[in-house]
N, C-alpha and C positions, 0 to 999 in steps of 0.2 A: 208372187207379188210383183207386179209392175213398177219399173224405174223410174215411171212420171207419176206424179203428186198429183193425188186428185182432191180438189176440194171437199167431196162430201167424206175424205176418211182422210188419217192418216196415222203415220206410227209413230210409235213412242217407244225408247229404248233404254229399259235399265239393265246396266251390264254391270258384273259384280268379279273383282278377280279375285279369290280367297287364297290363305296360304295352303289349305290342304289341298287345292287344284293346281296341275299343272299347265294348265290354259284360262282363258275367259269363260264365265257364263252368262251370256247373253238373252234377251230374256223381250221378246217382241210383241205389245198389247197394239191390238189393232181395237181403236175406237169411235166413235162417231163421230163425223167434223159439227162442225159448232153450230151448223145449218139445218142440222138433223136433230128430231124430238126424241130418238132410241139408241139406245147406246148397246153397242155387241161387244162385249170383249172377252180376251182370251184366258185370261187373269180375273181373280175376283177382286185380292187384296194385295199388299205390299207391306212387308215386315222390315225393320231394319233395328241392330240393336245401339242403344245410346249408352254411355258411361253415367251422364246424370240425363236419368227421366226429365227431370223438372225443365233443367236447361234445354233441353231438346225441343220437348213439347212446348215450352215458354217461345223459341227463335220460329217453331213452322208456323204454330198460329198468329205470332207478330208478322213477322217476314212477307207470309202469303196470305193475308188477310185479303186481300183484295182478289184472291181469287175464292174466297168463301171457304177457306181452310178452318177449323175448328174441332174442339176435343166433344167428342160425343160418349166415350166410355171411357173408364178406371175400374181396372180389378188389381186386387194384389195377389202376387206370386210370392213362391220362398226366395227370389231373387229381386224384388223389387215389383213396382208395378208393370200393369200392363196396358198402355193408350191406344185408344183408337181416336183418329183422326179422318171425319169427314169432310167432303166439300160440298155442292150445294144440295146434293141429292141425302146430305144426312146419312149416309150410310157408311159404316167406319171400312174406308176401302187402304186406307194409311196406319201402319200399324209403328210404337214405339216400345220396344221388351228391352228390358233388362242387358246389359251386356254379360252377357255368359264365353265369349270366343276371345281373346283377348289379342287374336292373330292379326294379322293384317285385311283389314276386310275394305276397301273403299269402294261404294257404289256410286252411282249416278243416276237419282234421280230429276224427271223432269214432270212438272204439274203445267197441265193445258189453262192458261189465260185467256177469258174470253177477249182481248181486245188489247191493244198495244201501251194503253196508258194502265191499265192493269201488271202489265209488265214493266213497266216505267215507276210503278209504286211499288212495286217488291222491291226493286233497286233501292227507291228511296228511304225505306223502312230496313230495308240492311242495312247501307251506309249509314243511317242514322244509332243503329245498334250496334256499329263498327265492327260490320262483319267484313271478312276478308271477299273480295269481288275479283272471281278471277276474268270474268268478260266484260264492261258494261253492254247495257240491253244497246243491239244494235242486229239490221240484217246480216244473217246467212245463208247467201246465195247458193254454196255449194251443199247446201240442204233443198233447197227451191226458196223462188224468187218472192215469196212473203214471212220464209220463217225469218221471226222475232225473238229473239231471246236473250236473258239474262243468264250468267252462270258465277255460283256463290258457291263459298263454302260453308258446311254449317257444324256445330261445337263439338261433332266426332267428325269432321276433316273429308266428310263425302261432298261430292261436287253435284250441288242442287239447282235445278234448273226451273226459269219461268218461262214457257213459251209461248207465242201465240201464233195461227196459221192462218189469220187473214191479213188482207192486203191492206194498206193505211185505208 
C-alpha cells in the first residue's frame, strides 16, 4: 500500500481492542473513491454488538441519515435481534447483534460521506440527540489534505466516524 492518497481509492480503518486480546485488531477495507461506479472491497460486512438493539439502530439511522444509512433487515435470535443496516447500495453491509461479550470491546467505526455538508449534518443530528462529540467535523491533515471528519460516540461508547475525502 502506498503512503500518498490517491483520490480514486482510499482506506478505511476499523480497529477493535478486545479483552481477550493482548494487542489491537486492525482491520483494513480498501474501497472505491467516490469518483468510481465499482466498489472492491476486502470485507463484506461489519458486525458490532449493542446493549439495547432499539437504541442503537434508532442513533446510526438518525445520526447518519445523510449518508443514506438505514435498517433494511430484523431477525430474532435467542438473544435479542439481529439488524442489518444498509447505505445506498441497500445491501445490509452494517450489522447490529445482540450483546453477548460483556468485556471490554470499543471499536471504531468510520462511514464514507459523499461530501462535506453531509458530514456537517451528522454533526448536527448528534448534537441535536446530544450525543457526546469527541472531534467536531473539521480537516485532518495528518490523514491527507482533504480528509473531513466528524468523530462521535454512539450508546455502547465506540467512537463513530463521518468521513469525507474530497476537497471543498
Amino acid at each position: 500500500m502506498s503512503d500518498a492518497f490517491d483520490a480514486s481509492t482510499f482506506d478505511v480503518v476499523v480497529g477493535s481492542t478486545a479483552a481477550a486480546f493482548s494487542s489491537a485488531t486492525t482491520v483494513v477495507l480498501r474501497i472505491a473513491g467516490p469518483s468510481s461506479t465499482t466498489i472492491s472491497r476486502m470485507l463484506d460486512h461489519v458486525s458490532i454488538q449493542a446493549a439495547d438493539i432499539d437504541a442503537a439502530v434508532a442513533f446510526y439511522v438518525d445520526v447518519f441519515q445523510s449518508l443514506g444509512l438505514h435498517e433494511v433487515l430484523r431477525y430474532g435470535g435467542d438473544d435479542g435481534p439481529f439488524v442489518g443496516i444498509a447505505g445506498v447500495d441497500d445491501f445490509p453491509r452494517f450489522w447490529v447483534n445482540p450483546l453477548v461479550d460483556h468485556g471490554t470491546r470499543p471499536i471504531h467505526l468510520a462511514f464514507t460521506a459523499p461530501t462535506r455538508h453531509a458530514v456537517d449534518e451528522v454533526y448536527r443530528r448528534a448534537v441535536a440527540r446530544g450525543v457526546e462529540i469527541l472531534h467536531a467535523p473539521r480537516v485532518w491533515p495528518q490523514y491527507h489534505a482533504a480528509y473531513y471528519g466528524v468523530f462521535l460516540r454512539d450508546p455502547d461508547g465506540n467512537n463513530v466516524e463521518a468521513v469525507c475525502h474530497a476537497a471543498e
